[in-house]
ZALO-838125 format. One record per residue (C-alpha): residue in three letters; x negated, z negated, y negated. Coordinates in steps of 0.05 Angstrom, whole numbers, padded with zeros to 5 digits, always signed. Layout:
# ZALO-838125
alaXZY ...
# end
This chain:
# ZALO-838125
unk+00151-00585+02247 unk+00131-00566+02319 unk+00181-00502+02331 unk+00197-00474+02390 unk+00155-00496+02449 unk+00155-00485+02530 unk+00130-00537+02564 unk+00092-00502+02619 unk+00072-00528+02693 unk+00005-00503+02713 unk-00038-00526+02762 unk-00118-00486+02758 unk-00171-00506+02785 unk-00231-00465+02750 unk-00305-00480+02754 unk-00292-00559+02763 unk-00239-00571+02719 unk-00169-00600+02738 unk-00111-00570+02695 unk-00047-00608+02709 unk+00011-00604+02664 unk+00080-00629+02674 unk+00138-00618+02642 unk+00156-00698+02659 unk+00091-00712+02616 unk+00069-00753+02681 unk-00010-00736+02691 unk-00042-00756+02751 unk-00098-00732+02800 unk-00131-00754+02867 unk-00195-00718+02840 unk-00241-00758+02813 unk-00287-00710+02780 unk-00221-00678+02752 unk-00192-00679+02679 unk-00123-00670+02665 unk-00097-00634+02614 unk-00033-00615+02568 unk-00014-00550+02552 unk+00044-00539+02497 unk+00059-00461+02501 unk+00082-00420+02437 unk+00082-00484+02383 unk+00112-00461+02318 unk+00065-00472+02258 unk+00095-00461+02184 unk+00065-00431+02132 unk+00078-00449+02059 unk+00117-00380+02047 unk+00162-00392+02109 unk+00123-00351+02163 unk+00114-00390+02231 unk+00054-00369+02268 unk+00052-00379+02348 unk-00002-00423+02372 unk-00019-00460+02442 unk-00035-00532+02446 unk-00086-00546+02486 unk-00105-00631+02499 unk-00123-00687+02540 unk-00065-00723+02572 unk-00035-00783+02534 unk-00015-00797+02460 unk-00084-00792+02427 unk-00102-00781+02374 unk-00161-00727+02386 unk-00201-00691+02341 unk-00168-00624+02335 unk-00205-00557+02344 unk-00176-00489+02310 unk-00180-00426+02337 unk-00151-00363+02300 unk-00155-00298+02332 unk-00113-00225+02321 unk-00141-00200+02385 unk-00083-00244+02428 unk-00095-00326+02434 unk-00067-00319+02519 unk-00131-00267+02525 unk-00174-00301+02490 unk-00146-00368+02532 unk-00169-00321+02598 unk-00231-00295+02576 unk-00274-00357+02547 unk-00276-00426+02567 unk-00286-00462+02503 unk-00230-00498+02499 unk-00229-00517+02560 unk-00303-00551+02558 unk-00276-00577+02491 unk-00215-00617+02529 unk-00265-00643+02574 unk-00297-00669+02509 unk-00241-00702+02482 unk-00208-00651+02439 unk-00142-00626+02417 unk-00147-00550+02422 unk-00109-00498+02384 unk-00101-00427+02389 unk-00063-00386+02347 unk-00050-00316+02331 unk-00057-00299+02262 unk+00002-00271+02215 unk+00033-00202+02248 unk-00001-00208+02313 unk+00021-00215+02387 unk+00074-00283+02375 unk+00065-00301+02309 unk+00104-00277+02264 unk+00103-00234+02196 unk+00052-00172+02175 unk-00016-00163+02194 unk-00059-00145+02130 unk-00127-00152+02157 unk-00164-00218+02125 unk-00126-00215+02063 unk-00076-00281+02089 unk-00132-00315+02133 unk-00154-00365+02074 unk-00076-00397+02057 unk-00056-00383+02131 unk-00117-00421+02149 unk-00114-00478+02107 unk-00046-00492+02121 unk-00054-00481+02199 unk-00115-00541+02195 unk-00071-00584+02157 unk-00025-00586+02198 unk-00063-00598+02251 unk-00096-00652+02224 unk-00018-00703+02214 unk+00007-00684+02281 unk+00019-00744+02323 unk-00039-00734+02376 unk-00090-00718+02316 unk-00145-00759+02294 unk-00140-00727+02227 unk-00204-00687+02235 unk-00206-00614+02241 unk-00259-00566+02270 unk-00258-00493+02277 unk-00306-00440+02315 unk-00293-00371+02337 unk-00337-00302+02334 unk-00328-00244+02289 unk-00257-00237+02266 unk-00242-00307+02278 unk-00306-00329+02252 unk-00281-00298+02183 unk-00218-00332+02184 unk-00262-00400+02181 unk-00294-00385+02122 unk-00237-00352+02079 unk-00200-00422+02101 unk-00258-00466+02084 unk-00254-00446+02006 unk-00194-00457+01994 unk-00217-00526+02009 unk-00175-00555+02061 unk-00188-00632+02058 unk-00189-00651+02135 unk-00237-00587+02149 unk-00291-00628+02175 unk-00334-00580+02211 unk-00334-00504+02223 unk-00377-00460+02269 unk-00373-00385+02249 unk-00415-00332+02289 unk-00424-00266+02284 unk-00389-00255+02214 unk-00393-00226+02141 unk-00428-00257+02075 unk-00389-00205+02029 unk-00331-00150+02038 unk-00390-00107+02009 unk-00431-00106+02076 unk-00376-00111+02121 unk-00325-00049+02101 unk-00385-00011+02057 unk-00457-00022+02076 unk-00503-00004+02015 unk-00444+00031+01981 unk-00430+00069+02045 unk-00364+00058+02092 unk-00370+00030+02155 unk-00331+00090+02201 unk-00326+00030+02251 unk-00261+00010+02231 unk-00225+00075+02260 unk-00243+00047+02334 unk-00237-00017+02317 unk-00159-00009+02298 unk-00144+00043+02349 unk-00170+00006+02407 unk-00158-00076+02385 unk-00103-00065+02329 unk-00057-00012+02330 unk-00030-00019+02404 unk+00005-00091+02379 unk+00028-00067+02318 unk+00061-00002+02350 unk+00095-00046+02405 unk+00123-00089+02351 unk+00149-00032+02315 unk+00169+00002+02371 unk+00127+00060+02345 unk+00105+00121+02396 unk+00033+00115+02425 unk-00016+00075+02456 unk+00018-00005+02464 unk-00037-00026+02509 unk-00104-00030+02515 unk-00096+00003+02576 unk-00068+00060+02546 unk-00117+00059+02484 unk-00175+00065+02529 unk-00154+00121+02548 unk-00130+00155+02487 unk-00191+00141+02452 unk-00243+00172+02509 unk-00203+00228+02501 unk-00196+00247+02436 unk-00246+00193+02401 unk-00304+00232+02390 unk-00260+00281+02347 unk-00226+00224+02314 unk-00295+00191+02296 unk-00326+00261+02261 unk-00259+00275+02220 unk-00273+00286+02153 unk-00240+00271+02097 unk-00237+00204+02115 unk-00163+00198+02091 unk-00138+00254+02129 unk-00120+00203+02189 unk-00047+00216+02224 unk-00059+00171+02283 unk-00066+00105+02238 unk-00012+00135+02192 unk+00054+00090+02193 unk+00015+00042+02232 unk-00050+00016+02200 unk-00033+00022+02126 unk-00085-00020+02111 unk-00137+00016+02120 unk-00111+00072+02073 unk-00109+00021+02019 unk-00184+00007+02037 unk-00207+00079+02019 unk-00180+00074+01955 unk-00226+00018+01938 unk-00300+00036+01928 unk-00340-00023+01932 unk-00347-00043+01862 unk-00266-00054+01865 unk-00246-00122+01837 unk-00195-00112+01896 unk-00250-00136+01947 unk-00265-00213+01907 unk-00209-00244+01950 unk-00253-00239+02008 unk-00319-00255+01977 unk-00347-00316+02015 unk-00426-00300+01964 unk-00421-00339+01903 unk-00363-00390+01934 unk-00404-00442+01977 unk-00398-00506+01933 unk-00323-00500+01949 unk-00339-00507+02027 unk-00335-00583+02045 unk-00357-00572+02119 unk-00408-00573+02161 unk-00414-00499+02171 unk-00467-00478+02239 unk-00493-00406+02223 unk-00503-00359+02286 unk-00516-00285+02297 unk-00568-00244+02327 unk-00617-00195+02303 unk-00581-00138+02339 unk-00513-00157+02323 unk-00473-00104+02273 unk-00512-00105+02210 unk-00459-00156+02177 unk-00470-00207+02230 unk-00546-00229+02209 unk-00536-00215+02136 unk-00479-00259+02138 unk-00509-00318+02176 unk-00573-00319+02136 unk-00542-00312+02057 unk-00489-00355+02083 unk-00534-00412+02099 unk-00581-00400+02045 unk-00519-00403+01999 unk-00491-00472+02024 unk-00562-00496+02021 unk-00575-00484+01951 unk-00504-00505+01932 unk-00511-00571+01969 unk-00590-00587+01939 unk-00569-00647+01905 unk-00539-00680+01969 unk-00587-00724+02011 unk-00572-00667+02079 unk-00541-00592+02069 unk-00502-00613+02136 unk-00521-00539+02156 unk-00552-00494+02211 unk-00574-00435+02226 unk-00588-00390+02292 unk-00602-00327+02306 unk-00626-00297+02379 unk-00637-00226+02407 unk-00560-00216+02417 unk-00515-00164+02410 unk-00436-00180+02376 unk-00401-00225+02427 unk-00396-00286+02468 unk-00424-00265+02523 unk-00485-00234+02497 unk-00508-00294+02479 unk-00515-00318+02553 unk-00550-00265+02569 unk-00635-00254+02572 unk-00628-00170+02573 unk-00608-00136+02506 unk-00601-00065+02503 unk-00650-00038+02544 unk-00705-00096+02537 unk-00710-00166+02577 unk-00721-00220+02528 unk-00736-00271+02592 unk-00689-00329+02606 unk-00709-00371+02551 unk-00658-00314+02505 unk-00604-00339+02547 unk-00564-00396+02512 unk-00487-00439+02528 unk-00448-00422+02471 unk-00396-00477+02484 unk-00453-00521+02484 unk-00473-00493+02424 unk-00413-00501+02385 unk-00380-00570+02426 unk-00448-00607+02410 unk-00434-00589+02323 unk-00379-00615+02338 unk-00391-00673+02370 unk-00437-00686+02323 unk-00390-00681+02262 unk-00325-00701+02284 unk-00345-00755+02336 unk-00411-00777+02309 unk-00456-00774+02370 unk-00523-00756+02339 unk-00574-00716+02374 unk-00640-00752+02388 unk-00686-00717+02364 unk-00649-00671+02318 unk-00643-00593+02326 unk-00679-00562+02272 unk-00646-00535+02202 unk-00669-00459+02228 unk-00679-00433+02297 unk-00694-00367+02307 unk-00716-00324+02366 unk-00779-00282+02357 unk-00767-00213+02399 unk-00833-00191+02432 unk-00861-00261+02433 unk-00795-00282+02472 unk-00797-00348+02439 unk-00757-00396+02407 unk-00786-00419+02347 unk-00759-00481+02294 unk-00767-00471+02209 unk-00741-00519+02163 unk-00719-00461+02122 unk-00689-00384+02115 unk-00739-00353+02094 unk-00791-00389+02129 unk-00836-00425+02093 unk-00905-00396+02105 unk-00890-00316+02112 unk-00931-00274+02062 unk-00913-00207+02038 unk-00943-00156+02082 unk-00933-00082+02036 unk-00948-00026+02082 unk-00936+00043+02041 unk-00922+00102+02055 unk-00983+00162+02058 unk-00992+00237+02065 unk-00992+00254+02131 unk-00947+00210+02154 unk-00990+00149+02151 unk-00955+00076+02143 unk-01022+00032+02116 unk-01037-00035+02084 unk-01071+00001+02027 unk-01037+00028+01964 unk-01035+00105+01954 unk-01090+00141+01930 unk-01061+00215+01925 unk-01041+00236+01862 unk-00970+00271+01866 unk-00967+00264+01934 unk-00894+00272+01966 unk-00859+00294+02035 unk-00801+00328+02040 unk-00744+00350+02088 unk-00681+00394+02087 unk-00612+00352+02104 unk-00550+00377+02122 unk-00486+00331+02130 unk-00447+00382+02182 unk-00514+00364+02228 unk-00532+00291+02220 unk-00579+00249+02261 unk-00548+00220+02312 unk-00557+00151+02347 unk-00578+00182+02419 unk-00545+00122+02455 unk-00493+00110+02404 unk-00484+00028+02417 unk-00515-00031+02394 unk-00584-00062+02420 unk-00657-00044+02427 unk-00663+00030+02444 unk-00719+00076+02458 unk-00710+00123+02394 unk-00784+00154+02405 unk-00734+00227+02395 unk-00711+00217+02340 unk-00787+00228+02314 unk-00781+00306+02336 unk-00719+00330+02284 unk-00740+00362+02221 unk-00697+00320+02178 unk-00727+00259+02203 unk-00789+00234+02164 unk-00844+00185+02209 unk-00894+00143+02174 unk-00935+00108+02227 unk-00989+00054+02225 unk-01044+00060+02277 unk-01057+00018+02342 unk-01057-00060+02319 unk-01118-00095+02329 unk-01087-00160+02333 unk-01012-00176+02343 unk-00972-00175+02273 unk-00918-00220+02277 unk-00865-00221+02223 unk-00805-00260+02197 unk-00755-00264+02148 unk-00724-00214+02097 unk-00754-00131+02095 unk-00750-00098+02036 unk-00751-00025+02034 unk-00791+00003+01963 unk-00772+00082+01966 unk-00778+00134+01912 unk-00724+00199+01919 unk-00711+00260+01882 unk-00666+00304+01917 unk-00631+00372+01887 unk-00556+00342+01901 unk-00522+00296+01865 unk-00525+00240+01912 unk-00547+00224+01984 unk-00552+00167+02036 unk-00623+00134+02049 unk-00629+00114+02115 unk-00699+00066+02141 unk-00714+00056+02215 unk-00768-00005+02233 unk-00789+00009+02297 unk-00842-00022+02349 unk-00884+00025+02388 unk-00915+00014+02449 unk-00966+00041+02491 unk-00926+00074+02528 unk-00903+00112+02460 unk-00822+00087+02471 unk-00798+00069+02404 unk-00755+00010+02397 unk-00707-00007+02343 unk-00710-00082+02312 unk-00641-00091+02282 unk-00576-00058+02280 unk-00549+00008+02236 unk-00520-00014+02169 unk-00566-00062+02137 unk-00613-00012+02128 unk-00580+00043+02088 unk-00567+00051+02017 unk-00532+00109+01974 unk-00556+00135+01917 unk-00509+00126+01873 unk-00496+00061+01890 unk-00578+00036+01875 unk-00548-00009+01823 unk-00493-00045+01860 unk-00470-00080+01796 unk-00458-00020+01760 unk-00418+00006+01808 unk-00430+00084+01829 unk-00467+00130+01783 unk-00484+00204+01813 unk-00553+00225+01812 unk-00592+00278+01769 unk-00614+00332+01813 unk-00695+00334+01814 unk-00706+00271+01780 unk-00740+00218+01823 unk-00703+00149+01826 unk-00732+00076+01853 unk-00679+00065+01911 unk-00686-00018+01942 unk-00653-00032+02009 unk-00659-00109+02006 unk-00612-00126+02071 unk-00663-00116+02127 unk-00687-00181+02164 unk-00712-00196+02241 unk-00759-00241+02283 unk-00811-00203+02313 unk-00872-00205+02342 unk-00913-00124+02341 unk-00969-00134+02398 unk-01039-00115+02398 unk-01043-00039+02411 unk-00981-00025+02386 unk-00953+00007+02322 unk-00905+00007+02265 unk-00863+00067+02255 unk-00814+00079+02201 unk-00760+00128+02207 unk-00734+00164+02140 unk-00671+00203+02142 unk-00605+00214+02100 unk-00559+00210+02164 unk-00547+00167+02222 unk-00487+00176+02262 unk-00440+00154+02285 unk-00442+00088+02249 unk-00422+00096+02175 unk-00390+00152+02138 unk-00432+00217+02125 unk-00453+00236+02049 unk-00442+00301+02030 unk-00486+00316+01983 unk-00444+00349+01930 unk-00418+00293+01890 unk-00349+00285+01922 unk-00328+00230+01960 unk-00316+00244+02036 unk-00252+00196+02035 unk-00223+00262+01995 unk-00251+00317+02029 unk-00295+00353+02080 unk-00345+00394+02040 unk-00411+00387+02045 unk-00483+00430+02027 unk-00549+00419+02061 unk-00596+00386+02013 unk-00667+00386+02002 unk-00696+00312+01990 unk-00763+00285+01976 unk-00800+00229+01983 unk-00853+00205+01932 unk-00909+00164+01956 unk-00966+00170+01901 unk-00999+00111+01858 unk-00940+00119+01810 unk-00893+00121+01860 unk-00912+00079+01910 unk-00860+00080+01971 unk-00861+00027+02016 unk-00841-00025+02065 unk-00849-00097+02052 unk-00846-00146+02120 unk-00851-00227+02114 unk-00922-00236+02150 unk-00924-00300+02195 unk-00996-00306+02203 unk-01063-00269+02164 unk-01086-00257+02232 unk-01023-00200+02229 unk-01047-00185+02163 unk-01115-00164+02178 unk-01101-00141+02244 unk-01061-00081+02211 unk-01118-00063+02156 unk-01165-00060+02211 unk-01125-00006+02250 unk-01128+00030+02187 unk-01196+00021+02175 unk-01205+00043+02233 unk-01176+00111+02232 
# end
């Protein structure tokens, strides 16, 4: 059933490529560098419960068949058609493109409920696809962030002409993508106010902002305002349109409710060849999901002769075009940081659904290391090779390679909720944060000067021993490289490395604390690439607050969905032989190793 379409006459010429499209179906061209190509506007695509959703067609001219290319998107398929290029390179290729809006958004129709439809809308959408007259009966799909979810929630419901899939920048688990370590990711307010709720109003022909235009500007206004509000609930701008994310406040983590969207503990259902990419400065969810995901279709596929998997992570922030740039944040990773995305993605693709093989083959894992500024290959996640590196926390704010010698030795700080720490840039990237040092809620544990560059990879585990007289409070752990020059830069993004108290035992859901008893708290979610030079150091940040990322804890017990009040708390840190706090980093090389005991040794 192809529904309504408009057969569209456009003539672009963009970067080199020839789009001709006639409503005659004639295609022809004096240009011999050109390609001609078909575009099929608003095709209707039915979905088992009735609901068509609005796609364009996007292929080379004549019958076909091509392999078909899926792209599902809420944010509007025309703008994402105007913003990236990817389906045009993919024509070029040889493909059938499609891009559709998902349920409830822009053309398509029925109600937007945010990932909770993507897996049967999905499925159906590539099986269709894949018995349309100009399809070869294989199916791709890529896309970034919200459409890189959709690809996974399709691909276990195993659709059987998913061939290959390309997800970036996306989650593992609905448990470090809403909540992060038991904590709420505030994100979401933004991210329906400015991307979300001007669609759904115009829709409904609800009063407010109906553009993005318009949502821009309502949101520099009154955003900051919006972002601080506390309780959570207590939200009258999303009310009537964003029901949705009511319903997710009244789901802590541990909910049942969330297993829909669970992609952990689901791999041996994929069937496709899945590529893996993020980068280390991404939101939190974004490396965490690319590295358990491939580590989880790995070990499900170890009895097959290849995983048919990849994984790669650079210096990026979340989006395309991050990822074709060399300068992150405030740091130039040189031009080597700098990668095509379409090529990227087209040349999985190629490989999968057309069978051109790459001579010699890219490697299972490639990874950038920051500070080296180099690409480097592994044949695993983690990479075979890196060592445990412990480096503990001391009086006197020392961060050494040797265990604790002190008996009953602790620091402390005094934490109030109503005046958190605050991100002094407030976006994503590698920031100086050498300020954040001077606030007397903020604990530093430093190493000194490096003798010899320490250069680390893989997972970080955070070891930390709290007592606190509240009855629960967030645990926030900053890695940070020093330089000479004493600017402090952060390695990865807010969110993987927090964790709340109550929450220290995921599994057994939330269980308050006991004020003045001292509790073992693990933040396991922390990875990078990165290379510390020589004469550098290795600072760790310890506070209960970091805004404006994730919701605030307010110390008393209550939940801040539910209301607003809060109490300053005193909270301590334990770093004695009994009580050893500490951070553990994946050590590339002994010459690292050694290079950090000798600092120490030194002082």
């Amino acid at each position: 059933m192809l529904g309504l379409v408009r057969r569209d006459v456009v003539r672009v010429i963009a970067a080199g490529l020839w789009i001709a499209v006639s409503s005659a179906g004639c295609f022809s061209t004096a240009e011999t560098s050109a390609t001609a190509m078909a575009i099929e506007r608003d095709v209707g695509v039915p979905m088992r419960d009735g609901v068509i959703l609005r796609a364009d067609l996007y292929r080379p001219p004549g019958p076909g068949p091509f392999p078909v290319l899926v792209y599902r998107t809420p944010y509007d398929r025309r703008a994402a058609a105007e913003r990236y290029r990817t389906h045009l390179e993919a024509v070029e290729r040889g493909y059938a493109v499609l891009l559709q809006d998902v349920r409830g958004r822009y053309g398509s129709e029925g109600v937007f409920d945010p990932y909770r439809n993507e897996g049967r809308d999905g499925y159906d959408t590539i099986e269709w696809a894949a018995v349309q007259p100009w399809s070869s009966g294989v199916v791709g799909t890529y896309g970034l962030s919200y459409p890189g979810a959709v690809q996974w929630l399709a691909a276990v419901e195993r659709p059987p002409h998913l061939v290959a899939m390309a997800p970036a920048m996306t989650f593992s688990s609905p448990r470090q993508f809403f909540y992060f370590g038991g904590v709420f990711d505030r994100s979401w307010v933004p991210w329906i106010v400015l991307n979300i709720a001007p669609d759904l109003r115009r829709r409904a022909a609800l009063a407010g902002p109906r553009t993005a235009a318009e949502a821009e500007r309502f949101w520099n206004q009154h955003g900051a305002a919006i972002q601080s509000r506390l309780p959570l609930a207590e939200m009258p701008e999303l009310a009537g349109v964003a029901p949705f994310y009511f319903e997710w406040l009244r789901h802590p983590p541990e909910d049942p409710w969330w297993e829909p969207l669970e992609i952990r503990g689901r791999y041996e259902r994929v069937e496709a060849a899945v590529l893996n990419l993020s980068g280390w400065h991404d939101e939190a969810y974004g490396p965490e999901g690319a590295t358990t995901n491939f580590v989880g279709l790995v070990t499900a596929r170890r009895d097959e002769p290849a995983s048919r998997t990849r994984l790669v992570v650079g210096p990026w922030v979340h989006g395309v075009a991050s990822i074709a740039e060399r300068r992150v944040g405030e740091l130039d990773f040189g031009a080597a940081a700098a990668l095509d995305y379409d090529d990227l993605v087209l040349d999985w693709m190629d490989r999968w659904l057309r069978g051109r093989v790459e001579e010699p083959a890219p490697a299972p894992v490639e990874l950038f290391v920051m500070g080296a500024n180099e690409w480097r290959d592994y044949d695993s996640w983690p990479p075979e090779g890196a060592e445990p590196m412990p480096l503990h926390l001391a009086p006197g704010g020392a961060l050494s390679g040797e265990p604790p010698a002190s008996a009953e030795a602790s620091s402390v700080f005094l934490s109030d909720p109503a005046d958190p720490v605050v991100d002094p840039f407030g976006g994503f990237g590698p920031h100086d944060l050498s300020s954040l040092g001077g606030r007397h809620d903020v604990l530093v544990f430093e190493t000194a000067p490096l003798s010899e560059p320490v250069e680390i990879v893989g997972p970080i585990e955070a070891e930390i021993f709290l007592s606190c007289d509240c009855r629960d409070t967030d645990l926030w752990v900053t890695l940070l490289d020093v330089g000479a020059d004493g600017r402090a830069f952060n390695l990865m993004s807010p969110g993987s490395n927090v964790l709340r108290a109550s929450y220290r035992e995921p599994s057994r859901g939330r269980r308050l604390l006991e004020p003045g008893r001292v509790y073992r708290l693990r933040l396991p979610n922390m990875a990078t690439a990165h290379r510390f030079a020589a004469g550098h150091t290795i600072r760790l940040l310890v506070s209960t607050t970091f805004a404006p990322y994730l919701s605030v804890n307010l110390h008393t017990g209550e939940l801040e969905t539910a209301t607003a009040r809060s109490r300053p708390a005193e909270v301590r840190i334990h770093h004695d032989p009994g009580r050893p706090s500490r951070l553990v980093v994946p050590r590339i090389s002994r010459a690292g190793a050694s290079g950090v005991a000798a600092a120490r040794d030194e002082s």
